[in-house]
SEBAGU-957487 format. One record per residue: residue in one letter; residue number from 1; y, z, x of N, C-alpha, C, O in turn. Coordinates in nm, 4 decimals, decimal comma. Each point is the difference from the previous one (the first is absolute). Last residue first. Layout:
N
A_NUM_Y_Z_X_Y_Z_X_Y_Z_X_Y_Z_X
...
***
This chain:
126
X_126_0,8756_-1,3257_-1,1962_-0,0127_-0,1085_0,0990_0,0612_0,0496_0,1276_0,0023_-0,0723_0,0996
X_125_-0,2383_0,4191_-0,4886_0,1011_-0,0662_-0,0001_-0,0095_-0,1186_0,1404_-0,0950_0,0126_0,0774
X_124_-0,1570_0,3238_-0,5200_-0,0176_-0,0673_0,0999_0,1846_-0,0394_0,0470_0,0982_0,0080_-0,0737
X_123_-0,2334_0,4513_-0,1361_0,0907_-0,1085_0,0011_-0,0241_-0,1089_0,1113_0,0482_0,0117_0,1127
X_122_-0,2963_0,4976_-0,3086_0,0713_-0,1331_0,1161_0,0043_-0,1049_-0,0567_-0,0901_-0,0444_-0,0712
X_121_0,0857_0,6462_-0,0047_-0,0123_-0,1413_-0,0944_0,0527_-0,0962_0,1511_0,0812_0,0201_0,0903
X_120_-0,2761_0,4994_-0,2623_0,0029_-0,0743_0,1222_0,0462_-0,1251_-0,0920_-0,0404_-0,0243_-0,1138
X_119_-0,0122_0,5560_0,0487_0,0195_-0,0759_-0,0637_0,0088_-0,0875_0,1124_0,0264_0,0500_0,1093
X_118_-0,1418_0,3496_-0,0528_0,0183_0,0394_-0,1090_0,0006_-0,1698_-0,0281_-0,0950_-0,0267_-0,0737
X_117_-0,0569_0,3294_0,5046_0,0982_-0,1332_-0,0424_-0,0403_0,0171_-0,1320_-0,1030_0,0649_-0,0184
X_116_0,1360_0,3413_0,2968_-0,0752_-0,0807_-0,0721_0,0366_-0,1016_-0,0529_0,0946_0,0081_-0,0783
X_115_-0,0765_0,4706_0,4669_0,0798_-0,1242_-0,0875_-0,0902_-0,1005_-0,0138_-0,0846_-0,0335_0,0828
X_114_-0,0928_0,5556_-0,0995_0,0683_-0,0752_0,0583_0,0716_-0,1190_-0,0546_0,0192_-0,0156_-0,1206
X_113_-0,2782_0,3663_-0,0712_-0,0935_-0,0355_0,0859_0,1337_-0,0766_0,1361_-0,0220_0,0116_0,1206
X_112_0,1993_0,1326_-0,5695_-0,0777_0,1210_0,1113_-0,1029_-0,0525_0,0829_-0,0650_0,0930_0,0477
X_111_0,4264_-0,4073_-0,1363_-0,0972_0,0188_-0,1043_-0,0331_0,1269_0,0945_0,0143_0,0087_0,1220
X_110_0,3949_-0,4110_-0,1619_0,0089_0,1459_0,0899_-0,1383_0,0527_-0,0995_0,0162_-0,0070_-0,1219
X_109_0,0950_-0,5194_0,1269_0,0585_0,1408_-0,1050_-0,1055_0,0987_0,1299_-0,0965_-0,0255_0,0721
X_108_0,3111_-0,5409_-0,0559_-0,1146_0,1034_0,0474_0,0481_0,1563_-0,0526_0,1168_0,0389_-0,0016
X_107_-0,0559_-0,6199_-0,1041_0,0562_0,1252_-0,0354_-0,1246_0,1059_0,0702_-0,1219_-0,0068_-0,0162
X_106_0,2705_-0,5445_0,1420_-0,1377_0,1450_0,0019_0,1389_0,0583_-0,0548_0,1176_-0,0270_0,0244
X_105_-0,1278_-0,5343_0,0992_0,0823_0,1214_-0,0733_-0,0809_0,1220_-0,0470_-0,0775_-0,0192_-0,0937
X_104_0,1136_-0,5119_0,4293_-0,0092_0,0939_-0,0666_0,0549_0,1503_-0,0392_0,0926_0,0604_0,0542
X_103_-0,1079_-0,6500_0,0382_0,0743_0,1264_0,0011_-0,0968_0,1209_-0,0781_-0,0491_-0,0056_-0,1128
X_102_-0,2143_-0,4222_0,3787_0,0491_0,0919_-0,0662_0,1151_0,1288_-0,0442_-0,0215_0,1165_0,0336
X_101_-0,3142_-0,6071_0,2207_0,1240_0,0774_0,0146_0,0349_0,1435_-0,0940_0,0149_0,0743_0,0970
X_100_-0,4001_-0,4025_0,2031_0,0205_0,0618_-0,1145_0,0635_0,1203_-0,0166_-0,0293_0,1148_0,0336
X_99_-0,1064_-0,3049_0,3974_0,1493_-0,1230_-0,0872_-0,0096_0,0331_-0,1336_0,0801_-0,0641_-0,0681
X_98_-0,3246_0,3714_0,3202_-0,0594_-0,1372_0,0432_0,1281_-0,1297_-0,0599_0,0067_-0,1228_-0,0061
X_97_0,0921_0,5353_-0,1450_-0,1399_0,0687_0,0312_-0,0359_-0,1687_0,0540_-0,0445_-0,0682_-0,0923
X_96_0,4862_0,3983_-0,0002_-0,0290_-0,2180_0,0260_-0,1518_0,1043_0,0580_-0,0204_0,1034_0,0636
X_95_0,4725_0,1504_-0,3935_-0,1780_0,0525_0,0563_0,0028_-0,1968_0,0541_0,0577_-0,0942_-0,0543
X_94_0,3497_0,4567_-0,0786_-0,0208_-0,1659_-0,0148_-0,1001_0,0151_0,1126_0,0088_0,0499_0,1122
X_93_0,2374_0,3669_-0,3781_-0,0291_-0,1043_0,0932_-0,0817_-0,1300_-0,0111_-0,0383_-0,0508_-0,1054
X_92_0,1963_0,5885_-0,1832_0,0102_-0,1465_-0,0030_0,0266_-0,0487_0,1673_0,0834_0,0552_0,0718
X_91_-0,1204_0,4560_-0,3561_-0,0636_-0,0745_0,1110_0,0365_-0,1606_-0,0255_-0,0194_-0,0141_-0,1208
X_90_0,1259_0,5517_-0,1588_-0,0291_-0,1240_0,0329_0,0216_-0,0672_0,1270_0,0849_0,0459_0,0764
X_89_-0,2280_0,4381_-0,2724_0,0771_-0,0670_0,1061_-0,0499_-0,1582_-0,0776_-0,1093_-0,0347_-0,0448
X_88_0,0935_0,6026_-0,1101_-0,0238_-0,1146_-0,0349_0,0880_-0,1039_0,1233_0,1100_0,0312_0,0456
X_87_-0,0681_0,4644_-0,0443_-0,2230_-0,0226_-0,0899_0,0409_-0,1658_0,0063_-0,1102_-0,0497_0,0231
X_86_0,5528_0,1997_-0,1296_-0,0693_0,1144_0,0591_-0,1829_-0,0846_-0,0511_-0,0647_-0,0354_-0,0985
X_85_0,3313_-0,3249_0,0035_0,0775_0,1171_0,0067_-0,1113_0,1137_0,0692_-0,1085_-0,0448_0,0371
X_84_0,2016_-0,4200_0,0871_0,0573_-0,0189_-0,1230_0,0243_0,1453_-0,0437_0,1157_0,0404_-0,0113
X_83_-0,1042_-0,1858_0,5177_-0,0544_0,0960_-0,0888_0,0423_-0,0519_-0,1581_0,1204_-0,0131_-0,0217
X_82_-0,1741_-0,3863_0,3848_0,0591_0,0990_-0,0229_-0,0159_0,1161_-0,1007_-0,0410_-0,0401_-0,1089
X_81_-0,0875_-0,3980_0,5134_-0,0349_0,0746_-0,0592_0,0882_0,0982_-0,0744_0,0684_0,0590_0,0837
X_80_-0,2085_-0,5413_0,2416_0,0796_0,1361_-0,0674_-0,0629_0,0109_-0,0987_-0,0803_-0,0719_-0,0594
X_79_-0,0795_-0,2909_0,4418_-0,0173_0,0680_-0,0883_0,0870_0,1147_-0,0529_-0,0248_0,0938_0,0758
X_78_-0,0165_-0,5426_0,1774_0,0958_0,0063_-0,1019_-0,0019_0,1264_-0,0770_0,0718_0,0162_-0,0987
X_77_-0,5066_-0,2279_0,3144_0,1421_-0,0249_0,0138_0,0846_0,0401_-0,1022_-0,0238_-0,0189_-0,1193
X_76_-0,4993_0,0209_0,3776_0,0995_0,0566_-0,1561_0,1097_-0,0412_0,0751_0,0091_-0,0036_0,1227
X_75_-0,5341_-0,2685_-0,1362_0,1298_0,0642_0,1436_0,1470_0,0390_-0,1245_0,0463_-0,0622_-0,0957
X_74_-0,6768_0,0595_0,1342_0,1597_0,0139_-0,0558_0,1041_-0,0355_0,0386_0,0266_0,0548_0,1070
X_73_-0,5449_-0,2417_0,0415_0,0578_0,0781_0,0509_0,1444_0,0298_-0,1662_0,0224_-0,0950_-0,0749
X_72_-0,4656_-0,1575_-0,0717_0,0578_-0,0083_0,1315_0,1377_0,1081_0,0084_0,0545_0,0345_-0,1048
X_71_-0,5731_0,0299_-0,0947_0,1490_-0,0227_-0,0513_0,0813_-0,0471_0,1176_-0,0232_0,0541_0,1082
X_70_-0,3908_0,1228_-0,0269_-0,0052_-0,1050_-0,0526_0,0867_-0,0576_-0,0431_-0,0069_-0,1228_0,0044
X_69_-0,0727_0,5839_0,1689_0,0644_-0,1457_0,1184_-0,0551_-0,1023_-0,1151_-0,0946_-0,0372_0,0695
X_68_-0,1607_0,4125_-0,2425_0,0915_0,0072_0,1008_0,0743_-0,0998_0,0727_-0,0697_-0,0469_0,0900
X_67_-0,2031_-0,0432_-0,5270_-0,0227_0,0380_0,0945_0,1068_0,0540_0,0955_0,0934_-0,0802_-0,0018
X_66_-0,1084_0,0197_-0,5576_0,0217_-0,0718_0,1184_-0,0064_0,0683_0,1651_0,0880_0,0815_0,0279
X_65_-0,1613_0,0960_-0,4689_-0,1238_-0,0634_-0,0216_0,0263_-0,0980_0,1352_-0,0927_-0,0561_0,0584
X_64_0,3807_0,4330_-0,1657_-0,1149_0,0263_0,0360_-0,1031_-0,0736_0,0103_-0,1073_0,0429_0,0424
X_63_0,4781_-0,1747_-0,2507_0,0868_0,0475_0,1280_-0,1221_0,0313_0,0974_-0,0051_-0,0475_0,1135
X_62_-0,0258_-0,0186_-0,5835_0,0066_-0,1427_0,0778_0,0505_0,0296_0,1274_0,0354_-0,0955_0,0691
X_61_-0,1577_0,4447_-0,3867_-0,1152_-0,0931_0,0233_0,0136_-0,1270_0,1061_-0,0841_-0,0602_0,0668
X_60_0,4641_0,4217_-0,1537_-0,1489_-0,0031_0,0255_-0,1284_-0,0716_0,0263_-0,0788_0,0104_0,0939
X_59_0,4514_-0,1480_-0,3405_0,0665_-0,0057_0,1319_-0,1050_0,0405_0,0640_-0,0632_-0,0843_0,0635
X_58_0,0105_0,1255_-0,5373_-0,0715_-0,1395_0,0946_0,0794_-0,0135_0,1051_-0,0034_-0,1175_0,0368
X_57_0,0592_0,5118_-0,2271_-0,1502_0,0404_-0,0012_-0,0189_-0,1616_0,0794_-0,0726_-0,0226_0,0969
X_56_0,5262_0,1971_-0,1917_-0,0797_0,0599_0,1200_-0,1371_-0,0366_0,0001_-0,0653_0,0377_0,0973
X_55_0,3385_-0,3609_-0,3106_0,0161_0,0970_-0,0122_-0,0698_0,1056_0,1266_-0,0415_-0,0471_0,1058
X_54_0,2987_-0,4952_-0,2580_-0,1283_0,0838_0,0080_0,0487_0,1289_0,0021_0,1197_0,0238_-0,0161
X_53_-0,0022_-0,5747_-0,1047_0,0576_0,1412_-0,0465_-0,1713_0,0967_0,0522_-0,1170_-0,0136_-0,0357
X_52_0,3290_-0,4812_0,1317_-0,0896_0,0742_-0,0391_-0,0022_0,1375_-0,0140_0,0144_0,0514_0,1109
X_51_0,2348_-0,4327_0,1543_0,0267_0,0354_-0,1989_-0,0818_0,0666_-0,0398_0,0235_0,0082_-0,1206
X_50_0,0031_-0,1328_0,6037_-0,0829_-0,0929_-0,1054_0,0577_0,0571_-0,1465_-0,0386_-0,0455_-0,1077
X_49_0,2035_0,3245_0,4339_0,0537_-0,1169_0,0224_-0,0380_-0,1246_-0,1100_0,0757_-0,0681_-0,0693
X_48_-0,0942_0,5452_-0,1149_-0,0491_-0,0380_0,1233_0,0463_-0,1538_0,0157_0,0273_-0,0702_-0,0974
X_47_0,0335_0,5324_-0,1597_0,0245_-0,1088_-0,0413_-0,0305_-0,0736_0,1102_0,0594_0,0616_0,0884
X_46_-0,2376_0,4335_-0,2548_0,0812_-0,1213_0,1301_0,0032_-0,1355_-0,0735_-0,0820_-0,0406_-0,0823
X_45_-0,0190_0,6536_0,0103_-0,0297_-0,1200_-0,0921_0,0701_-0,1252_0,1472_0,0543_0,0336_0,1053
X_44_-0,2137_0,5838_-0,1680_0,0098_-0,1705_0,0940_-0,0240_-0,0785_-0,0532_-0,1150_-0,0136_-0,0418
X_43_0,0600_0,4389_-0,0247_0,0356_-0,0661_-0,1237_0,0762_-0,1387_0,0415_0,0669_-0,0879_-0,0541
X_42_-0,3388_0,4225_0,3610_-0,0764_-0,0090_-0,1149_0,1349_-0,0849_-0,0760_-0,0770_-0,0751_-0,0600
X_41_0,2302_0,0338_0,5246_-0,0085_0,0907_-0,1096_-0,1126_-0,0462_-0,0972_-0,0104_-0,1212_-0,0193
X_40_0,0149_0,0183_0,5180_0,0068_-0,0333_-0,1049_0,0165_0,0985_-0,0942_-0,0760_0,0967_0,0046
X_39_-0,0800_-0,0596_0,4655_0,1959_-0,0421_-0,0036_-0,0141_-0,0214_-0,1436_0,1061_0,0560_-0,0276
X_38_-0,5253_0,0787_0,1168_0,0882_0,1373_-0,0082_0,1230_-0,0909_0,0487_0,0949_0,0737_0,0270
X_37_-0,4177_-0,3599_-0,0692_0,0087_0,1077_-0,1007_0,0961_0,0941_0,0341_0,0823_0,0247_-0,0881
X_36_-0,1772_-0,3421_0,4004_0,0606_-0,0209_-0,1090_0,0336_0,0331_-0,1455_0,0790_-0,0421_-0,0845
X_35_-0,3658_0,2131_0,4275_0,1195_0,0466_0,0678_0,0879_-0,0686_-0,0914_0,0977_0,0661_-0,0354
X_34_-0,5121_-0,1052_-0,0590_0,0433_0,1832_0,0042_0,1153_-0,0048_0,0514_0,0699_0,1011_-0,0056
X_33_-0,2872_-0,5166_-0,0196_0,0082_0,0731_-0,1087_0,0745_0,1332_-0,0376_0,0551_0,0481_-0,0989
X_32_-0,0760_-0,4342_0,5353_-0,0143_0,1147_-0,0785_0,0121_0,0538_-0,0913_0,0988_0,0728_0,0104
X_31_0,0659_-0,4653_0,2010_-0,1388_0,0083_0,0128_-0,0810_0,1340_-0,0735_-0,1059_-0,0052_-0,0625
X_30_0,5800_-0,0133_0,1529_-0,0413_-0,0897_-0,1082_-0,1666_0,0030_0,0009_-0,0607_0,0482_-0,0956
X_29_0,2659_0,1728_0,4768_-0,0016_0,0120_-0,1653_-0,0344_-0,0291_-0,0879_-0,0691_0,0691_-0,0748
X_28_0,0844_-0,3420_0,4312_-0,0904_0,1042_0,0238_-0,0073_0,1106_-0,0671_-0,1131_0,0462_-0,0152
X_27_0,4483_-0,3759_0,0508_-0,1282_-0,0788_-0,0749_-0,1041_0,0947_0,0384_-0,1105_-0,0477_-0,0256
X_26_0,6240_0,1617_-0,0896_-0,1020_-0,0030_0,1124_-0,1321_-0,0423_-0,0552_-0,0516_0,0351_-0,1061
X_25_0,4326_0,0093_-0,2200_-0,0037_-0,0842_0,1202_-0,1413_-0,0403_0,1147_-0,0627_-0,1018_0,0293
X_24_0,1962_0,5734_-0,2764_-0,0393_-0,1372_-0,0953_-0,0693_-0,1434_0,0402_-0,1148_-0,0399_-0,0193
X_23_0,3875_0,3405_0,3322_-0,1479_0,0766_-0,0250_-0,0517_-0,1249_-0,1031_-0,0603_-0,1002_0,0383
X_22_0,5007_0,0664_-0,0151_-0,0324_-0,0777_0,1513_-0,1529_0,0354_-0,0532_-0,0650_-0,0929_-0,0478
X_21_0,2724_0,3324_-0,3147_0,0014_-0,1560_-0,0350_-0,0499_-0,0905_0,1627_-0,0584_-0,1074_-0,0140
X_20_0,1523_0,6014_0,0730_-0,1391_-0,0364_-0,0691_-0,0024_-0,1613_-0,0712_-0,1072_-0,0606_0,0001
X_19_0,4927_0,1867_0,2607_-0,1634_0,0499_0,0452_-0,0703_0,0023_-0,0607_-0,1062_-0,0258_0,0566
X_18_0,4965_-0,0239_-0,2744_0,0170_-0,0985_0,0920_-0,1648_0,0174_0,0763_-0,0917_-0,0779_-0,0263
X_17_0,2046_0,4019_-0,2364_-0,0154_-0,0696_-0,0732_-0,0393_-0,1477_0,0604_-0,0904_-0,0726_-0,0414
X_16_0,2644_0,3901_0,2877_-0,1031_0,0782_-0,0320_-0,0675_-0,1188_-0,1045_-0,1166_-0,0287_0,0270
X_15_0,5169_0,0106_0,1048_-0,0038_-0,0028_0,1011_-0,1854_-0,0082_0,0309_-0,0646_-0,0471_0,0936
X_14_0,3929_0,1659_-0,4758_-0,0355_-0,1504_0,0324_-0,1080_-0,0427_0,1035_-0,0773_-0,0943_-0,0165
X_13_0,2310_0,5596_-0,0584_-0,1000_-0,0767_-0,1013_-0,0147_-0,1431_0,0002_-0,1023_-0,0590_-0,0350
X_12_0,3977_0,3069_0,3440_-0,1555_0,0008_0,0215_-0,0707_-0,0356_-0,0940_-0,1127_-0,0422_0,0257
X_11_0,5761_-0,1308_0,1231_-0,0564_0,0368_-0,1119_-0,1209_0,0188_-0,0155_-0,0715_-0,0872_-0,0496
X_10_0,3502_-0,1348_0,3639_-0,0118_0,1688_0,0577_-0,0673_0,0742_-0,1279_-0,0298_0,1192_0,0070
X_9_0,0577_-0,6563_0,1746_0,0327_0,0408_-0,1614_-0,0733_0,1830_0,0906_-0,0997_0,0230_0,0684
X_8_0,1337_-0,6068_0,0675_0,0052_0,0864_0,0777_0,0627_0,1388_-0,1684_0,0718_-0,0319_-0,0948
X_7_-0,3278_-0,4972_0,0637_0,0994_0,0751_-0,0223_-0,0150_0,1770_0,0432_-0,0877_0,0707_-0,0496
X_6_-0,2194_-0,5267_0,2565_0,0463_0,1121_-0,0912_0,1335_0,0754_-0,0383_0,0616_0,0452_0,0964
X_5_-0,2454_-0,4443_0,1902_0,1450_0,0396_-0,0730_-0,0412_0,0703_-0,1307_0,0405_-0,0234_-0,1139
X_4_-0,4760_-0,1599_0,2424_0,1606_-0,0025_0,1210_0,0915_-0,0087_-0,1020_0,0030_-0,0647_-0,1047
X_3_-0,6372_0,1381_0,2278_0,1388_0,0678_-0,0795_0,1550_-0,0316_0,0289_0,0511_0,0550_0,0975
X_2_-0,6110_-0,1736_-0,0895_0,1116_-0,0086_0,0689_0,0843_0,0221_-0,0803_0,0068_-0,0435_-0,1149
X_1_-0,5457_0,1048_0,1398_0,1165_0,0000_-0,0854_0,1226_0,0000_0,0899_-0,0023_0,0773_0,0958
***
């Protein structure tokens, strides 16, 4: 995963929020059930590049059914972030997974286990 021109932010909830969406990312995570489980909220819904609307249970299945390194590399750009309110951050950057482009947009909520993406939506773009 390559990362450039993150937006620079002293806001530990962003900061925090920001770390677990890179975690998301990692194709060695991903590979994992347990570890993509616990960034996900149980009421995890996504609007996804393809238009397809998923949830925690078929992100699961399809995240876990693809091998480690099979996906080609991330590279984030552009990423900020800001507190909407106590417990809650929004996130937007612009994901190129092989020349497949995407703006994207995470709500992550503050959970007694930790931070949880709550909501995901991408926006193909050229």
């Amino acid at each position: 995963m390559t990362i450039k021109s993150m937006a620079e932010t002293s806001e530990p909830a962003v900061q925090e929020a920001i770390a677990a969406e890179l975690r998301l990312l990692d194709p060695r995570v991903r590979a994992s059930e347990v570890l993509v489980s616990e960034l996900l909220d149980p009421e995890f819904f996504e609007f996804g590049a393809s238009g397809r609307r998923w949830d925690a249970t078929t992100v699961l299945e399809a995240t876990s059914a693809e091998p480690a390194g099979a996906e080609p590399p991330i590279e984030v750009r552009e990423m900020a972030g800001s507190v909407l309110a106590p417990g809650v951050v929004h996130l937007t950057y612009l994901s190129d997974a092989d020349g497949r482009r995407a703006w994207r947009s995470s709500l992550w909520r503050l959970t007694g286990t930790g931070w949880r993406m709550y909501f995901h939506q991408a926006t193909p773009t050229s």
